[in-house]
Backbone of each chain as ProteinMPNN parsed JSONL, in Angstrom:
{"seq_chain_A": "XXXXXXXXXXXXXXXXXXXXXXXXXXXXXXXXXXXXXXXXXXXXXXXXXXXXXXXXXXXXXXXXXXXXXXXXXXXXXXXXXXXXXXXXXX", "coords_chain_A": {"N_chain_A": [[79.498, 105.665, 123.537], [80.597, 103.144, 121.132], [80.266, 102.941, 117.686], [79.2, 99.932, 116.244], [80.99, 98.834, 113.595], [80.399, 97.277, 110.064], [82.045, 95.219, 107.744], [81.47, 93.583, 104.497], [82.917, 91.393, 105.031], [83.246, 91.026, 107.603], [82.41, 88.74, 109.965], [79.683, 86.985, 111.173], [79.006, 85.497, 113.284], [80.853, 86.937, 115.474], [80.326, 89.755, 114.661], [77.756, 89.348, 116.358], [78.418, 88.413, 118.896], [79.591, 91.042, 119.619], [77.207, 92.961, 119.128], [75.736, 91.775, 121.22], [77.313, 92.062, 123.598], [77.655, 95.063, 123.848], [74.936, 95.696, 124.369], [74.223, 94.262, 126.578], [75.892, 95.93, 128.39], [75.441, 98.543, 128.347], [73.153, 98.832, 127.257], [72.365, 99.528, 124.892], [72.756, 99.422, 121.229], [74.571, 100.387, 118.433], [74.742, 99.549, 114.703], [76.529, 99.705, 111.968], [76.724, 99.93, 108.576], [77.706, 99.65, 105.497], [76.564, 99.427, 101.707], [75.504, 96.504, 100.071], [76.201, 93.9, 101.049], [77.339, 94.415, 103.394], [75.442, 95.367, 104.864], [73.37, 92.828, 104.972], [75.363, 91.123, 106.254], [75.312, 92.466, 108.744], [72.492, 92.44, 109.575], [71.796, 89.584, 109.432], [73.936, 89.456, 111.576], [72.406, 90.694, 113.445], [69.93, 89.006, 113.572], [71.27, 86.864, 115.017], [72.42, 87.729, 117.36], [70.112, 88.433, 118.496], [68.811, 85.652, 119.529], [70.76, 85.441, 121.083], [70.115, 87.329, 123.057], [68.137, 86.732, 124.222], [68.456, 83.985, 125.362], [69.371, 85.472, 128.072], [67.053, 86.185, 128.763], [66.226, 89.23, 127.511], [64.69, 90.94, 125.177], [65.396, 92.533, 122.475], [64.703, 94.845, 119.672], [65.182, 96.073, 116.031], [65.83, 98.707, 114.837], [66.081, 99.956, 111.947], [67.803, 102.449, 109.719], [68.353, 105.467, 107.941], [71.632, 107.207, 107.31], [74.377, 109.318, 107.287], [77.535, 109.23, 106.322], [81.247, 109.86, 106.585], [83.582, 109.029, 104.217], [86.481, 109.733, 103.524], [86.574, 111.849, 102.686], [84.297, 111.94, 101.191], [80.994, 111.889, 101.136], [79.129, 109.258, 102.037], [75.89, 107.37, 102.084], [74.993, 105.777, 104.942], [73.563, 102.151, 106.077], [72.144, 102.272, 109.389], [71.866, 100.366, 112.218], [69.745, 100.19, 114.816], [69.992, 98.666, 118.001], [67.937, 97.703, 120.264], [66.219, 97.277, 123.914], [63.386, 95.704, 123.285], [61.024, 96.802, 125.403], [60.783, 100.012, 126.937], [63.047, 100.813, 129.565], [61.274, 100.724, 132.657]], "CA_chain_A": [[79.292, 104.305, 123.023], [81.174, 103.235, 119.429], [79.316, 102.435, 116.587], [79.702, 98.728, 115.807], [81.036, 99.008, 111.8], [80.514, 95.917, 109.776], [81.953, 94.673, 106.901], [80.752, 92.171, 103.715], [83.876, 90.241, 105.535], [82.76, 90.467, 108.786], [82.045, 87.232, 110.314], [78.539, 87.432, 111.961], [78.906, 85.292, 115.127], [81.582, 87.849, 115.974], [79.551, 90.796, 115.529], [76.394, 89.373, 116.968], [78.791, 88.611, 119.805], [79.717, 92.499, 119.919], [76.047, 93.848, 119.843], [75.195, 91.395, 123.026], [77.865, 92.472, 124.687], [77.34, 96.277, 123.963], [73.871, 95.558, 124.962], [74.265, 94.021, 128.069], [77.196, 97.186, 129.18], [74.606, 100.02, 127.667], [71.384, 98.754, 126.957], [71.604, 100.02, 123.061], [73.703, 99.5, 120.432], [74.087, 100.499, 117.074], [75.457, 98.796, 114.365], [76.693, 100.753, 110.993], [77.206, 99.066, 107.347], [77.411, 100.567, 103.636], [76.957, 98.549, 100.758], [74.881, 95.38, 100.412], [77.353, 92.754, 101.539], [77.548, 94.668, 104.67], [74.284, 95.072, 105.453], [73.507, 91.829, 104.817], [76.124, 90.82, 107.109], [74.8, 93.385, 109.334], [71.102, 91.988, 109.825], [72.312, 88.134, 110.134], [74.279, 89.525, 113.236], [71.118, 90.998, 114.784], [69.157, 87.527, 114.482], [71.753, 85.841, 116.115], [72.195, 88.465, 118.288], [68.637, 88.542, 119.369], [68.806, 84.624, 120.559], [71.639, 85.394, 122.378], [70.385, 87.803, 124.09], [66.746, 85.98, 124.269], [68.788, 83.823, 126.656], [68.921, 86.255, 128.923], [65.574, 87.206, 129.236], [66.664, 90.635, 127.305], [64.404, 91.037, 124.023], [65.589, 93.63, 122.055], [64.402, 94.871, 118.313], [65.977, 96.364, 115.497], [65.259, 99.707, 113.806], [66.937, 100.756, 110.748], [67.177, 104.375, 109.312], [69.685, 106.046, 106.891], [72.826, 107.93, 107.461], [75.289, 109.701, 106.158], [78.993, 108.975, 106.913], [82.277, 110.848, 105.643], [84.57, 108.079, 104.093], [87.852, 109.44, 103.002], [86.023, 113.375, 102.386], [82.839, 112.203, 100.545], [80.064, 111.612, 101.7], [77.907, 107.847, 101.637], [75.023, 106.639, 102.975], [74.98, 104.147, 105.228], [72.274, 102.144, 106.812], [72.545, 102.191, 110.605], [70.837, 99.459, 112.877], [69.695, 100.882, 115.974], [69.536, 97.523, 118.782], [67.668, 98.353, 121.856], [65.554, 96.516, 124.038], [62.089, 96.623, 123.47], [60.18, 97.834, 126.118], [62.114, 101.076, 127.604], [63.105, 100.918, 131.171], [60.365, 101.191, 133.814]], "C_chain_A": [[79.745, 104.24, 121.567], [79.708, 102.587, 118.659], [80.088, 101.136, 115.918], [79.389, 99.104, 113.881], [81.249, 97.412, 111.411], [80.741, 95.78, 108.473], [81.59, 93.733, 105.955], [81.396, 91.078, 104.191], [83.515, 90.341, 106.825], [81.925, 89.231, 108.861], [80.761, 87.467, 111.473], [78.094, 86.876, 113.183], [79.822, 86.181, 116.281], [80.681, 89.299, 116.14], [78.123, 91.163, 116.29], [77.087, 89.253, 118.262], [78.976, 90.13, 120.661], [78.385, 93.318, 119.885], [75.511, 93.07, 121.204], [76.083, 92.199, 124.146], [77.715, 94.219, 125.021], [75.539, 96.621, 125.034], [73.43, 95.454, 126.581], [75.552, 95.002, 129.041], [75.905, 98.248, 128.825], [73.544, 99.758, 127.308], [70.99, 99.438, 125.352], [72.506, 99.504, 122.776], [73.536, 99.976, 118.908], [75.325, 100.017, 116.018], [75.231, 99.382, 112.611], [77.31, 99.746, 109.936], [76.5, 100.127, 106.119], [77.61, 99.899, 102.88], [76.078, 97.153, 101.056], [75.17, 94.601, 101.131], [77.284, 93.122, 103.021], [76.368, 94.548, 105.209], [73.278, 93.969, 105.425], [73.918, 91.232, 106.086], [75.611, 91.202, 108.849], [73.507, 92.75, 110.023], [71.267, 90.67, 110.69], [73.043, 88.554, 111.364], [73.246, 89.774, 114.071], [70.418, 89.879, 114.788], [69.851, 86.712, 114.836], [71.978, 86.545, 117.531], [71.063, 88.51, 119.525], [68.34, 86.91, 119.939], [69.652, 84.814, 121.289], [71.006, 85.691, 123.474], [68.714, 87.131, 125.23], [67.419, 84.756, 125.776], [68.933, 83.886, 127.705], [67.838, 87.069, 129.579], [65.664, 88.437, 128.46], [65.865, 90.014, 125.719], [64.184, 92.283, 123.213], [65.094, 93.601, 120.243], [65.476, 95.479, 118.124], [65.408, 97.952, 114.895], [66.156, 100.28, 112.78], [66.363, 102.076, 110.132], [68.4, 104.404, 108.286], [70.667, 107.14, 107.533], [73.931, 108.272, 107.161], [76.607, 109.728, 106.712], [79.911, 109.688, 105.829], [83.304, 109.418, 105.771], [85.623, 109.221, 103.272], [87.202, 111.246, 102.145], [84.935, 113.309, 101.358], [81.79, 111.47, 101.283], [78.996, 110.254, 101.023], [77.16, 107.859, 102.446], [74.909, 105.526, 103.805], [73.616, 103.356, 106.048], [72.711, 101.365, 108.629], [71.516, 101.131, 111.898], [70.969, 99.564, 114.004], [69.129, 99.602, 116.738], [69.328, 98.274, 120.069], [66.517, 97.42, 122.32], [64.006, 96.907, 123.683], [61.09, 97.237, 123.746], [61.321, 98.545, 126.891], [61.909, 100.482, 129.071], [61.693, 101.301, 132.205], [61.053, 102.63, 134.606]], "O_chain_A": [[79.38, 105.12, 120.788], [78.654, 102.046, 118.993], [81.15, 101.156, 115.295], [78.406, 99.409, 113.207], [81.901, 96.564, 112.021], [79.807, 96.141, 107.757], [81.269, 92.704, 106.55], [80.93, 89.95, 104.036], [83.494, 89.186, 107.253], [81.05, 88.821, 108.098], [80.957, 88.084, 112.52], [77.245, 87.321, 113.956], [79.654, 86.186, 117.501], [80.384, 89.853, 117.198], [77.566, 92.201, 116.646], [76.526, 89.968, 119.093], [78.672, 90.373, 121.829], [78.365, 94.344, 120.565], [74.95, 93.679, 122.114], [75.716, 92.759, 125.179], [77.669, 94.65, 126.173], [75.219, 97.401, 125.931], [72.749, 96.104, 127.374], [75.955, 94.706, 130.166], [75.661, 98.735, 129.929], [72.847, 100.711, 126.962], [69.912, 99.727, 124.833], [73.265, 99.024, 123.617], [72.462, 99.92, 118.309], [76.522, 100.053, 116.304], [74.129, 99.482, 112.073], [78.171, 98.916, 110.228], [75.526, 100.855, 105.926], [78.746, 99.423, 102.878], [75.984, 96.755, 102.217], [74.404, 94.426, 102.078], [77.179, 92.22, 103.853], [76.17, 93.656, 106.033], [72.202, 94.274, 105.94], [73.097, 90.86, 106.924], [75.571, 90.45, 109.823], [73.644, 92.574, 111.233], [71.073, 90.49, 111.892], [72.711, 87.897, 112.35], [73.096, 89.267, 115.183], [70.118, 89.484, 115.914], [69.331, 85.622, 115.079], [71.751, 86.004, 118.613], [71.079, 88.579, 120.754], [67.557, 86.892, 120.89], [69.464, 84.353, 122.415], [70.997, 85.05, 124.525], [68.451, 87.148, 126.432], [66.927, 84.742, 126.904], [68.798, 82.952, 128.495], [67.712, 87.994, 130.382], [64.724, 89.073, 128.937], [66.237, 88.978, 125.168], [63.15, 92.951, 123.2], [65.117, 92.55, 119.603], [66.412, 95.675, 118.9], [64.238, 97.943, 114.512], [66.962, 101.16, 113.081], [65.244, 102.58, 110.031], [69.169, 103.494, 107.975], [70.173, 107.926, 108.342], [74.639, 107.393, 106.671], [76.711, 110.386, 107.747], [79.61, 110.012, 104.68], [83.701, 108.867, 106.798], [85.218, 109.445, 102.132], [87.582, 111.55, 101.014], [84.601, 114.302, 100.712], [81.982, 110.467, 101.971], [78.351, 110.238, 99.975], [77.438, 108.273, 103.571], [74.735, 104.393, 103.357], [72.748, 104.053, 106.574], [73.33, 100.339, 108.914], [70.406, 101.531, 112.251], [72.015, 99.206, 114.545], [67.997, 99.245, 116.414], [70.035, 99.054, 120.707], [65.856, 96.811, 121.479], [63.506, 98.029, 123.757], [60.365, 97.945, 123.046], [62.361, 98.063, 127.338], [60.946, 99.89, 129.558], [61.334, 102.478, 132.241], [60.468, 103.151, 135.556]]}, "seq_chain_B": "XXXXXXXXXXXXXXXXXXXXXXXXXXXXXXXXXXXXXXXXXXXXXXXXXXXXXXXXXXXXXXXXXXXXXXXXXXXXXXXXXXXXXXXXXX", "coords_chain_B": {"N_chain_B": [[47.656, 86.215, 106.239], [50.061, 87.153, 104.058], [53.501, 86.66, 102.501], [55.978, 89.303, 101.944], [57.305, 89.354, 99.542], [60.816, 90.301, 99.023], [63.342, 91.074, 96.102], [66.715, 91.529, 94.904], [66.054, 93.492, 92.904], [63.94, 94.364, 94.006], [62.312, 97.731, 93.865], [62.659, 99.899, 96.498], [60.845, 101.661, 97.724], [58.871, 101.261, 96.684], [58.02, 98.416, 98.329], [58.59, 99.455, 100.771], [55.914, 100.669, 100.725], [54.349, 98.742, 100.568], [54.882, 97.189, 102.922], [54.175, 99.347, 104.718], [51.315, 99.089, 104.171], [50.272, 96.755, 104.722], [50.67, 96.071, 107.405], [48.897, 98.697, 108.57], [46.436, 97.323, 107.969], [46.836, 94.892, 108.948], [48.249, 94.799, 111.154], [50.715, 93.603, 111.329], [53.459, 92.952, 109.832], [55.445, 91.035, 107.018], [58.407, 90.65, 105.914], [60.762, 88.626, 103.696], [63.911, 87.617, 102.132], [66.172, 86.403, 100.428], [69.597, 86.222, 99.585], [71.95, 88.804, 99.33], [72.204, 91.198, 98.68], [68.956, 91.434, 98.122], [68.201, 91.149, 101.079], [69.535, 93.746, 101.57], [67.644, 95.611, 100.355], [65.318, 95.164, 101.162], [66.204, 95.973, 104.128], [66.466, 98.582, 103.867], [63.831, 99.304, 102.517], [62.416, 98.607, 105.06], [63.405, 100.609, 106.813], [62.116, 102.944, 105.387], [59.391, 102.076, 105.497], [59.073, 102.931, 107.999], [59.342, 105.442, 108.459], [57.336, 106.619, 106.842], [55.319, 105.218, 108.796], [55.482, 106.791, 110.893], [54.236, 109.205, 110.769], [51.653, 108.801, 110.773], [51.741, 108.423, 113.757], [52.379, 105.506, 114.328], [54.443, 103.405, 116.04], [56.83, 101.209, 114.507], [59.063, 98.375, 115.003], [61.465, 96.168, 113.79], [62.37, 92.906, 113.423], [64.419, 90.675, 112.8], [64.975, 87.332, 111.646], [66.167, 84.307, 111.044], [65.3, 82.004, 108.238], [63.962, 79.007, 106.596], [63.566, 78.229, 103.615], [61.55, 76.844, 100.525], [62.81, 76.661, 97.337], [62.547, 76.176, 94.309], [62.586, 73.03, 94.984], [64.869, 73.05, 96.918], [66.411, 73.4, 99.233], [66.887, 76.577, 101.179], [68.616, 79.201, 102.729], [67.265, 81.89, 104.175], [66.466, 85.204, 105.066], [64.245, 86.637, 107.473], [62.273, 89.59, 107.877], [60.574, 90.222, 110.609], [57.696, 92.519, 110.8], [56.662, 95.699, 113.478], [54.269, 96.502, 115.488], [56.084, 98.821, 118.05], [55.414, 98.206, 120.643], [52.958, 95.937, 122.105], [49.745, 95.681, 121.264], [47.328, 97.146, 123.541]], "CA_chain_B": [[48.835, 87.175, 105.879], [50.925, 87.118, 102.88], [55.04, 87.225, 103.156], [56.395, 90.281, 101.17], [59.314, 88.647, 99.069], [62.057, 91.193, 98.387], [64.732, 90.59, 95.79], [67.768, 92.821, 94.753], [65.657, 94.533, 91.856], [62.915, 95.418, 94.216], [62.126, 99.247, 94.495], [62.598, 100.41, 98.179], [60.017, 102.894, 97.989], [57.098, 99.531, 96.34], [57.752, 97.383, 99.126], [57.841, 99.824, 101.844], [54.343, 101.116, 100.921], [53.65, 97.548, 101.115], [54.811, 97.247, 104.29], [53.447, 100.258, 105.475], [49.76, 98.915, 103.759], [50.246, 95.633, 105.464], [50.792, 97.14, 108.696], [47.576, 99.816, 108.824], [45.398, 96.542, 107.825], [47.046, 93.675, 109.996], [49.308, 95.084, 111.91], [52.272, 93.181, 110.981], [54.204, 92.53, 108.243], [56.625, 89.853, 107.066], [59.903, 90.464, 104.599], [61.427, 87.662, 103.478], [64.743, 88.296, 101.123], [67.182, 85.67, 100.107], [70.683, 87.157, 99.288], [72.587, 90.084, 99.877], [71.34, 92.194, 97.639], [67.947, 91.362, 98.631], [68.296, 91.675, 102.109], [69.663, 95.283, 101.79], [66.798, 96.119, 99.952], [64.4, 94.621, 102.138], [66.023, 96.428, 105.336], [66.495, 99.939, 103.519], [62.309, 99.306, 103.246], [61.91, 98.921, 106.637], [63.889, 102.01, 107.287], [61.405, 103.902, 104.573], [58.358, 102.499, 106.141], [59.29, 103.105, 109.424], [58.577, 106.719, 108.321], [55.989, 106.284, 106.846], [54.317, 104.741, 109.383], [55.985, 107.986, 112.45], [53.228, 110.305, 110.169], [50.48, 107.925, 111.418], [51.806, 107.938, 114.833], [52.471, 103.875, 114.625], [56.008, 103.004, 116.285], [57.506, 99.806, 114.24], [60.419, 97.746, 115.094], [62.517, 94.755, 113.018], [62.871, 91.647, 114.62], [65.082, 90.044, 111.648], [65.28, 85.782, 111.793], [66.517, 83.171, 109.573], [63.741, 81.058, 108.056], [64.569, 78.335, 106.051], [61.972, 78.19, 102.535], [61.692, 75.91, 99.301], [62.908, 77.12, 96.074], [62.438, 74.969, 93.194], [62.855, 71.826, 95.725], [66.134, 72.584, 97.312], [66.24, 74.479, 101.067], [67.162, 78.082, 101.324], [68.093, 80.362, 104.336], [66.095, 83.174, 103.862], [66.078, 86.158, 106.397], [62.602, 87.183, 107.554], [61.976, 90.494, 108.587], [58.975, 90.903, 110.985], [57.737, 94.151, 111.524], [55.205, 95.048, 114.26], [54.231, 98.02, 116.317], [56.674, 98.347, 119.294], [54.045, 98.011, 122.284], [51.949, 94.975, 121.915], [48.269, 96.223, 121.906], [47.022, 97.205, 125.859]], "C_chain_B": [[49.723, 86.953, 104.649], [52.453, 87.61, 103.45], [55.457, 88.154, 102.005], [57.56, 89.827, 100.794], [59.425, 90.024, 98.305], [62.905, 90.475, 97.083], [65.606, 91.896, 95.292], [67.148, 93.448, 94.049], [64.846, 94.978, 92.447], [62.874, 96.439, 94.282], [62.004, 99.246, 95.974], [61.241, 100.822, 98.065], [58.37, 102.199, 97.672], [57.292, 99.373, 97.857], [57.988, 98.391, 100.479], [56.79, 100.856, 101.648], [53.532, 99.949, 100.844], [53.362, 97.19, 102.24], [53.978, 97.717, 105.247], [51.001, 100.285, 105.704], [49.252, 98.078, 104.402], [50.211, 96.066, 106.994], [49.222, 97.77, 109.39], [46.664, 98.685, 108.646], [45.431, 95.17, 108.708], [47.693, 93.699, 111.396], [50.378, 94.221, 112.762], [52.667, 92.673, 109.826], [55.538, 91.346, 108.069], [57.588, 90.168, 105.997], [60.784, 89.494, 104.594], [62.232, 87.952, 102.1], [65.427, 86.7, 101.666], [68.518, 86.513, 99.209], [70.994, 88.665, 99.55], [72.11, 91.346, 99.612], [70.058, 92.397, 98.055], [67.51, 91.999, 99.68], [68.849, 93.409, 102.008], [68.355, 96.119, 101.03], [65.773, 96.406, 100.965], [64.538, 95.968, 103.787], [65.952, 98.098, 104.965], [64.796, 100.295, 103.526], [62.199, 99.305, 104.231], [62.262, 100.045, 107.273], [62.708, 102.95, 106.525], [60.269, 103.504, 105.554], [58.37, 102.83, 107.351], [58.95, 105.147, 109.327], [57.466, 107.14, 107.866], [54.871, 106.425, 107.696], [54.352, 106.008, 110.837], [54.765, 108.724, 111.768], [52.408, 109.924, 110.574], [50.464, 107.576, 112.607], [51.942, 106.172, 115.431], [54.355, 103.738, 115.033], [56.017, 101.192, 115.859], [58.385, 99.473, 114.828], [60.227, 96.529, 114.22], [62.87, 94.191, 113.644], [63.055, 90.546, 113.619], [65.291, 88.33, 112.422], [65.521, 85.314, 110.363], [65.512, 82.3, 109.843], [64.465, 80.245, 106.447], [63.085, 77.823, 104.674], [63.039, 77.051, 101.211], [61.965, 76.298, 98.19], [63.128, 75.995, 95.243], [62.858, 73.309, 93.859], [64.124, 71.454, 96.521], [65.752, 73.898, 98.143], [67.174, 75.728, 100.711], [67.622, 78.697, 102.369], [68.043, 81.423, 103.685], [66.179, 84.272, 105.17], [65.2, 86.473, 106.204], [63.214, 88.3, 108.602], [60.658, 90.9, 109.169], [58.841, 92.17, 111.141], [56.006, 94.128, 112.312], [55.606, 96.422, 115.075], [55.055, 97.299, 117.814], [56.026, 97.857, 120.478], [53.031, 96.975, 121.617], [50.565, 95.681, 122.378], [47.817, 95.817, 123.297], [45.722, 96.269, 125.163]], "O_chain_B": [[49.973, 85.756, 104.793], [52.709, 88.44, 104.323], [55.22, 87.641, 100.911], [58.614, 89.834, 101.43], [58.716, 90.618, 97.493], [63.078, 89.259, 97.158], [65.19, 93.054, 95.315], [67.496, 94.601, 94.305], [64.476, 96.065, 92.003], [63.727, 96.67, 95.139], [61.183, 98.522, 96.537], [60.446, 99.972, 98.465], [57.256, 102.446, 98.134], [56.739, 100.178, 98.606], [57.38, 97.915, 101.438], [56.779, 101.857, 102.365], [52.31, 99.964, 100.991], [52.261, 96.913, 102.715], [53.335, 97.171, 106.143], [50.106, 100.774, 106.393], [48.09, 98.169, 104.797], [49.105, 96.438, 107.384], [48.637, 97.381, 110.401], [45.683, 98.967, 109.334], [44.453, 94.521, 109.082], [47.662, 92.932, 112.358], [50.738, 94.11, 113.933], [52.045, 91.997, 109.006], [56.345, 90.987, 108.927], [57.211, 89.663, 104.939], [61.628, 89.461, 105.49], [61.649, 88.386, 101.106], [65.297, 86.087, 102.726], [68.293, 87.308, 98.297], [70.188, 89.503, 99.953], [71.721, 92.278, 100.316], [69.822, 93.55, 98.416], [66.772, 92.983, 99.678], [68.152, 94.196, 102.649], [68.234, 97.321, 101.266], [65.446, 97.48, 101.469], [63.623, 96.579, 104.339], [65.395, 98.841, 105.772], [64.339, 101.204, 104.22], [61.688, 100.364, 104.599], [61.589, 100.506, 108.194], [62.344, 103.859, 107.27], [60.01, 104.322, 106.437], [57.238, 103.069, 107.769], [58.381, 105.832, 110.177], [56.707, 107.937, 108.418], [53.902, 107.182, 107.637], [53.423, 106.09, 111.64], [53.99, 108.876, 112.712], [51.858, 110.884, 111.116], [49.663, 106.729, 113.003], [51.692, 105.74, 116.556], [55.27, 103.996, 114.252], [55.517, 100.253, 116.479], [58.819, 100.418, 115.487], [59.151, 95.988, 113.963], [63.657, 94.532, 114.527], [62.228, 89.648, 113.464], [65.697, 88.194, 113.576], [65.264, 85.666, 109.212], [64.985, 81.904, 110.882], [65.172, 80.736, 105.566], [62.012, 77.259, 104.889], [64.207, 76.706, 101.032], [60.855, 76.355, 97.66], [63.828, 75.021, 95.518], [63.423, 72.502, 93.121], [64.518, 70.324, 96.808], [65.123, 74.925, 97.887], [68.135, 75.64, 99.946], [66.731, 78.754, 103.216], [68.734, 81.787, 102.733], [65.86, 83.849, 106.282], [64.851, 86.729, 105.052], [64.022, 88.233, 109.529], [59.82, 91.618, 108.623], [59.728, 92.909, 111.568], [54.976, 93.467, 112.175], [56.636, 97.076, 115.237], [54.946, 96.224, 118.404], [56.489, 96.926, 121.136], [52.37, 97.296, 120.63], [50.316, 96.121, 123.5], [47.861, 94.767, 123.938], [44.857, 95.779, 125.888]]}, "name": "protein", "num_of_chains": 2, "seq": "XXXXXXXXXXXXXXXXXXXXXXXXXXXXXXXXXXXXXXXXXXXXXXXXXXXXXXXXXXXXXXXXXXXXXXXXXXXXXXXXXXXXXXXXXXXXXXXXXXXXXXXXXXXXXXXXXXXXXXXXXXXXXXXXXXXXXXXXXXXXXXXXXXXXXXXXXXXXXXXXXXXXXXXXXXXXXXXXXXXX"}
């Protein structure tokens, strides 16, 4: 499964579109941004995200954590937003 | 309940032992951030208390919305971050 990356220019009905759809193929998603702007960007996709998918009966949370990514041979932090539904599978 | 306003200067490490205080006494919490800046603050807290709160055996999740507030008499969108133990009390 990729890791949805989001930029301060990402447009957030686009990548709330791309965590429903990851969602509804895989039942998780996760969604990766560094830098305010992004994560920012980042969040506003998951609450549109989450009516989407609220449409569907599917109510998924969010959990954020930290992580460390290799841009260009150094190492940043980024903060990674783990979408999954929220009661696990029966 | 009280809403935990973030802004870009908050300390991570204040407001999620707010969180985490709010939480153990209500069990749920509200973050409300306006701007970019903000918001990354805000969700990098929820990532801190979210550990926090694994030492105490409490599973959180983020269930981020736009909420629309009053600043000096002119409308806002505001992201709210709820937080709330994953499993609704049996």
């Amino acid at each position: 499964m990729d890791v949805i990356k989001v930029s301060a220019e990402s447009r957030t009905s686009a990548v709330a579109g791309a965590i429903a759809g990851v969602i509804r193929e895989h039942n998780r998603a996760e969604v990766q941004a560094i830098g305010a702007g992004a994560v920012n960007q980042a969040v506003k996709a998951v609450a549109i995200a989450r009516t989407y998918l609220h449409e569907d009966g599917i109510d998924v949370v969010c959990l954020p954590e930290f992580t460390t990514v290799d841009i260009g041979g150094s190492e940043r932090t980024a903060v990674r937003l783990v979408v999954e539904p929220r009661l696990p599978p029966a």
